[in-house]
Every structure is written in structure tokens, then in C-alpha cells.
C-alpha positions in Angstrom: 0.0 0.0 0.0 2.9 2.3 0.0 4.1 4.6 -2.6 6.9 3.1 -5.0 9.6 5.1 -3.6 9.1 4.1 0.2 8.7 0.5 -1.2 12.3 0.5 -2.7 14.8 -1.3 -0.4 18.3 -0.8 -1.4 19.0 -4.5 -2.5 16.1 -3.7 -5.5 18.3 -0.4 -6.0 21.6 -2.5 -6.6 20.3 -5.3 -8.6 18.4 -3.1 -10.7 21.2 -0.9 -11.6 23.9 -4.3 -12.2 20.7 -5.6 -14.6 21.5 -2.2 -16.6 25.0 -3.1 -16.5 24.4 -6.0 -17.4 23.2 -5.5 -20.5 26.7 -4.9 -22.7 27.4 -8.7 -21.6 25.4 -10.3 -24.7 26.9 -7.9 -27.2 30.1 -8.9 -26.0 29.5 -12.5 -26.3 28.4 -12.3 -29.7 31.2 -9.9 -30.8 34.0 -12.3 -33.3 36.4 -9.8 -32.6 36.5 -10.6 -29.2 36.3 -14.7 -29.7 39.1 -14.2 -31.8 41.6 -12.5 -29.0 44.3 -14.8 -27.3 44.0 -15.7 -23.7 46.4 -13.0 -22.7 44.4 -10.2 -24.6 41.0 -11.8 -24.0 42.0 -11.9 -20.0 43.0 -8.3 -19.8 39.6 -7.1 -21.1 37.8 -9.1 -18.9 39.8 -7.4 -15.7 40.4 -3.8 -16.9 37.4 -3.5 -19.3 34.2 -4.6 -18.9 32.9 -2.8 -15.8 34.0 0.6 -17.2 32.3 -0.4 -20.4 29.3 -1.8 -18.6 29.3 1.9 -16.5 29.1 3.8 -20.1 26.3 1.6 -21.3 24.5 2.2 -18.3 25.0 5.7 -18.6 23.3 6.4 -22.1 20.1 3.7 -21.0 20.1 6.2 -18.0 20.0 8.8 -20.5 17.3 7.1 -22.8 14.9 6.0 -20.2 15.2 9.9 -18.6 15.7 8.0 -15.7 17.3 10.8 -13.9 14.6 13.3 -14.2 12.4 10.8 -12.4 12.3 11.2 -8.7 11.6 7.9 -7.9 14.8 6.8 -9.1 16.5 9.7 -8.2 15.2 9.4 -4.3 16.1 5.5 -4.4 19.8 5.9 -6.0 20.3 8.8 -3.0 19.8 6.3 -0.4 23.0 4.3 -1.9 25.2 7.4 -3.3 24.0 10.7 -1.6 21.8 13.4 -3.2 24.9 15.7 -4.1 26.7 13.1 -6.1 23.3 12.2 -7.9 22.8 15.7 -8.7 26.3 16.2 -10.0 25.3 12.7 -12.0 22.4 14.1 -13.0 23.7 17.3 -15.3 26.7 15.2 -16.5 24.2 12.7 -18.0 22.2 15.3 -19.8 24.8 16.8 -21.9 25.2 13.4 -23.4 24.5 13.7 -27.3 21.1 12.6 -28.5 22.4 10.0 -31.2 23.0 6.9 -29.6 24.7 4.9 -32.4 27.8 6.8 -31.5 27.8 5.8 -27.6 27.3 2.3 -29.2 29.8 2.3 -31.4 32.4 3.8 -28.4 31.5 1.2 -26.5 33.5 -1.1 -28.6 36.1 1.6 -29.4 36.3 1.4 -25.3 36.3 -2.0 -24.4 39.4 -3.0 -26.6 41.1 -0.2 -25.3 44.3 -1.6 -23.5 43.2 -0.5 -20.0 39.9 1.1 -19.7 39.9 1.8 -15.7 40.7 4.3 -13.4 44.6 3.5 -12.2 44.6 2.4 -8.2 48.0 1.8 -6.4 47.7 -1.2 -4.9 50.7 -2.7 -2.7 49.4 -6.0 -2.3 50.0 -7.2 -5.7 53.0 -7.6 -7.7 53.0 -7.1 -11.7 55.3 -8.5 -14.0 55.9 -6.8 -17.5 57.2 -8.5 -20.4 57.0 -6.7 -24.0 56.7 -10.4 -25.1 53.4 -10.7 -23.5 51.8 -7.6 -23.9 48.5 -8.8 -25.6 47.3 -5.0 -25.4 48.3 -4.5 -28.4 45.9 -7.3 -29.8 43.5 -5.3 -28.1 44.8 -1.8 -30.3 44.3 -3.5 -33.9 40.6 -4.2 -33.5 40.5 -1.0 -31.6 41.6 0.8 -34.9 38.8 -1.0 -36.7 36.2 0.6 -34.5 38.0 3.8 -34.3 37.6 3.8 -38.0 33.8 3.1 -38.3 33.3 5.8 -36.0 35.0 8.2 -37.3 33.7 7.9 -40.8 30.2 7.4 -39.2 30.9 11.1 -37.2 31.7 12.3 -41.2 29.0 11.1 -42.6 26.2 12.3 -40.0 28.0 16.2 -39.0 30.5 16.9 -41.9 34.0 17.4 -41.3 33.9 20.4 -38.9 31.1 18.7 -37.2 32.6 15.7 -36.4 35.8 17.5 -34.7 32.8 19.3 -32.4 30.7 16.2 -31.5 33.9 14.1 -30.6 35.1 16.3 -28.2 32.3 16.5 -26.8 31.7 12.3 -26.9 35.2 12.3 -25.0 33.7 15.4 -22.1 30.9 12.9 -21.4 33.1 10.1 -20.8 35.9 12.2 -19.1 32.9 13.3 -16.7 31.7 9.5 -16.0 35.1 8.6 -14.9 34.9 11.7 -12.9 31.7 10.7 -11.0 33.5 7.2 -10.3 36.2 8.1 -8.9 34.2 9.8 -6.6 32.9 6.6 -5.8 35.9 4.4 -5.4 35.8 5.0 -1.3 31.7 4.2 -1.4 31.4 0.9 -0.2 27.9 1.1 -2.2 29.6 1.7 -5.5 32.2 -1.3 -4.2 29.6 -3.7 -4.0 27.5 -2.9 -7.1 31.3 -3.3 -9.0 31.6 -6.4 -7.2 28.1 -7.6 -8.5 29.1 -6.4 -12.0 32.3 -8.3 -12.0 30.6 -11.6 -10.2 28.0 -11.5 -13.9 31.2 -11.1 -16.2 32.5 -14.1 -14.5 29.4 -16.3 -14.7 29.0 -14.7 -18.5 29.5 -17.4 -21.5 32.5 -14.6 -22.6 34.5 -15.8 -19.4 33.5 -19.6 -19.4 35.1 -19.1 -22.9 38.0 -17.6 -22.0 38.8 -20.2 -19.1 38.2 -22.9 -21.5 40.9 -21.2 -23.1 43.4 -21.0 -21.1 
């Protein structure tokens, strides 16, 4: 008998928002480019990529459903993050552009980028480099092929001058999502709902591939 927003638990919040993440998962499993990575290349997009990728497809459905103008969503995604990051969330996500065949097509341009995630020092762990093994650059070639669609797409759609405008402003909107998740990276909220993200990637047909794989 209560209104919607008073019914919302913060559980419903969180699995709501990692089914929105969830939903670059089966374009990614039925991507060839990405079946036809290595191991080593296939593995590092699975542990830099994917939740950064997942965060800019869940920003443009945000942007579709005009989810942040409505207050029930708004008042429930408060309870996890706090109004003034919302808000701040909230004006970023309106300036994205209107044609969502480019955020589609950056999505791919994004997740074969060679490390798509904010850098963290971490003391615990212990990297080895080898310029024998560095599979990012697997991860560049089909990058370029994207690239390349994208820009010619940009061309085609705004004209030469046009194109220079709406990319820049394509790279503002993602500059300003990694912006707002940094912010997050101390919220034990935005912890978990990575941690949910990353526990679907792992139970995804794309990582049962690649640890047949291995």
C-alpha cells in the first residue's frame, strides 16, 4: 500500500542498476572480434574493461529512459550514493548527445582499449611486465577498426567540422563519467555494485570461454 519510492529497499536499487550493467554482456559475447583474441588479450579485457564499459552503457540507457529526471529513481539511488553526487550525475548525464549509435559504437572503441579503468595503487600485488606478453596491443588492432567506423560514421552524419565538435564532446561525457566514479571508489555502495558487475562477467558465456581457453 505504499508509494513506489518508500517501497524500494536498497537490494532492489543495486540489482536493478547491475541488470543495466548487465546489458553490454550479450553484445560482447556475440562480438567475433572478441572470440578471436588470445587468452592473454581476451584476459586483460575481462579485468580492466568490462565494468568501465558496462558503467558507459548504463550511462546512455540512463540517458534514454530519462531516468534521472524521475524522482523515484533519483530518491532511491540517493539512499546508496548521496543526493549531491546524484545531482552532479544528474547534469553530466544530460549533456550526453542525443544520437545513440555513437555511444554504441564507443562502447566497442572502449572496451578494446588496452586499459579502460581508473589506475589504483595497490601494494598488495605484484605485476610482472614482459613486452613479449603484452597482448594490449591485440586489443589496439581491433581497436583501430572501431575507431575507423566511428569516425567515418561522425563524417557522414555532422561533416568534417562537425565531427571534430561532437567528438570532443563524446570524450567530455566520458571524461565526466570517470569523474563521478572516482568519486565513488571509497563508497562501499559503489564497491559492491562493482563487485556484483564483475561476479556477472565471471558467470557470463564470454568468461566460461576464455577459461576454456586458457
Amino acid at each position: 500500500m505504499l508509494p513506489l519510492k518508500l517501497r524500494l529497499k536498497p537490494s532492489d536499487t543495486m540489482d536493478y542498476l547491475s541488470r543495466i550493467y548487465k546489458i553490454v554482456l550479450p553484445i560482447l559475447e556475440r562480438s567475433p572480434h572478441v572470440h578471436s583474441l588470445s587468452s592473454d588479450a581476451k584476459k586483460i579485457l575481462l579485468s580492466h574493461n568490462v565494468v568501465f564499459t558496462a558503467s558507459l552503457s548504463g550511462y546512455f540507457v540512463g540517458y534514454e529512459t530519462d531516468s534521472f529526471r524521475n524522482q523515484t529513481y533519483m530518491s532511491a539511488c540517493s539512499v546508496l550514493f548521496g543526493n549531491e553526487f546524484m545531482n552532479k550525475y544528474a547534469k553530466d548525464n544530460a549533456r550526453l548527445l542525443s544520437n545513440g549509435t555513437l555511444y554504441k559504437l564507443f562502447v566497442f572503441v572502449l572496451i578494446f582499449e588496452g586499459n579502460c579503468s581508473i589506475v589504483m595503487f595497490n601494494n598488495h600485488k605484484q605485476y610482472e611486465f614482459s613486452m613479449e606478453k603484452c597482448s594490449s596491443i591485440e586489443l589496439f588492432n581491433v581497436q583501430n577498426i572501431y575507431i575507423t567506423v566511428l569516425w567515418k560514421y561522425l563524417i557522414y552524419s555532422y561533416g568534417f567540422d562537425g565531427s571534430v565538435i561532437y567528438f570532443n564532446r563524446m570524450i567530455k561525457n566520458i571524461l565526466d563519467m570517470f569523474a563521478r566514479t572516482e568519486d565513488l571508489l571509497q563508497n562501499t555502495t559503489y564497491q559492491l555494485l562493482a563487485g556484483k558487475i564483475a561476479a556477472q562477467v565471471n558467470d557470463s558465456a564470454l568468461s566460461k570461454d576464455f577459461v576454456s581457453n586458457v
